[in-house]
N, C-alpha and C positions, 0 to 999 in steps of 0.2 A: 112659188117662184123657185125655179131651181138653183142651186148651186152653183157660183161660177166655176170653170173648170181652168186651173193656170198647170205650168210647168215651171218647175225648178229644175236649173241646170246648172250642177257646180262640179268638177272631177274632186272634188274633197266630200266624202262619203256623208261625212263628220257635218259640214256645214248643210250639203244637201237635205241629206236626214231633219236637221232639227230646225228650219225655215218648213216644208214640207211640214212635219207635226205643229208648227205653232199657227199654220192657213189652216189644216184640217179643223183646226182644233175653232176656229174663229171662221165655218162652216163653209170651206171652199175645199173642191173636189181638185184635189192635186194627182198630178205623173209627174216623174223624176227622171230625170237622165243625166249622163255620166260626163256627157260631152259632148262639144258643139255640134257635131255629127249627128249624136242620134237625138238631140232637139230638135235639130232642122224638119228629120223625118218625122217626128212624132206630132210637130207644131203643125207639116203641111198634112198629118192623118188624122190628128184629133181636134185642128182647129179651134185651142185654145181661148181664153178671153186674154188671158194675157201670159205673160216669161218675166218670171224673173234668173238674170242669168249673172254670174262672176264673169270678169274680163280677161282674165288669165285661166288658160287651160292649153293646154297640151298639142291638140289636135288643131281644130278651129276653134278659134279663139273667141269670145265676148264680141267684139268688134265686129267681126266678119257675119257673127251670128246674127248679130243687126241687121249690117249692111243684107244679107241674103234675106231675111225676113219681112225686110220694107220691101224688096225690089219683086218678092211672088206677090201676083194679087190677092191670092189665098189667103197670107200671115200679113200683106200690108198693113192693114190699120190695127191690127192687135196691141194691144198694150205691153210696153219692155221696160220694164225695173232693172237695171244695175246696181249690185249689192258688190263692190268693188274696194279694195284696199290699193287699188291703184292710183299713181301720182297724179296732179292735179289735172296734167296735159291729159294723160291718158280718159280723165273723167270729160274733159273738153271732148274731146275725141270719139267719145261713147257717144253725148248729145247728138254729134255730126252727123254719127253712124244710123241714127235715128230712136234712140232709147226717150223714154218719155220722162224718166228719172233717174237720177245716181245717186243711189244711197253709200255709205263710209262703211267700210266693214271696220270693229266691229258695230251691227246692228242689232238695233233692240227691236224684240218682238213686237212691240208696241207702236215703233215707227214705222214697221213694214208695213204691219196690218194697216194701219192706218192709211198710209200712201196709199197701197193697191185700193182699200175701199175708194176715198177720196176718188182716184182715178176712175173706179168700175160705176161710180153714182156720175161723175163728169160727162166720161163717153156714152152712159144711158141716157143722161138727160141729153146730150148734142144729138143723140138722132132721133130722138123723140120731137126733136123743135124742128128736122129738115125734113 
């Protein structure tokens, strides 16, 4: 089986970096990017399994990144973790946008891995059954 292959997008180097080492580490092939922008392109060229993104950034934001992700058929059903220290509306707001979870920053390594698996075993078994 191979590897799943996800993307981390956070403009915080610091937080990128060390979500990214603790997937690698817990055997999933990660890419990183800086900002909303260049996950978009990188989501629609490596056709991820899933994103985990922050909702605040600079450029395009967490939000948008959703919204633009569901609405290509390429990145639609992909899987989107929010890893967010943002207000409760704003975590409402992620849900809308279509994120499949919101995690609290800060997060423990142990809650992420754990989500993403939980998620990557859910969506393999739903199209195994359709």
């Amino acid at each position: 089986m191979t590897a799943p292959l996800g993307l981390v997008v956070d403009d915080d180097a610091g937080v990128r970096s060390f979500f990214a080492k603790v997937l690698r580490r817990n055997g999933m092939e990660i890419r990183e990017a800086s900002s909303g922008w260049e996950a978009l392109l990188m989501a629609y060229t490596a056709k991820p399994a899933f994103v985990v993104t922050d909702l605040q950034m600079p450029d395009l934001d967490g939000l948008e990144l959703c919204r633009r992700l569901r609405r290509a058929p390429t990145t639609a059903k992909l899987l989107i973790v929010v890893v967010s220290g943002a207000a409760a509306t704003q975590r409402d707001e992620a849900v809308a946008a279509g994120c499949d979870v919101v995690l609290e920053k800060p997060c423990s390594p142990a809650v992420l891995v754990t989500t993403i698996q939980r998620l990557l075993v859910k969506r393999f078994r739903s199209t195994r059954t359709h």
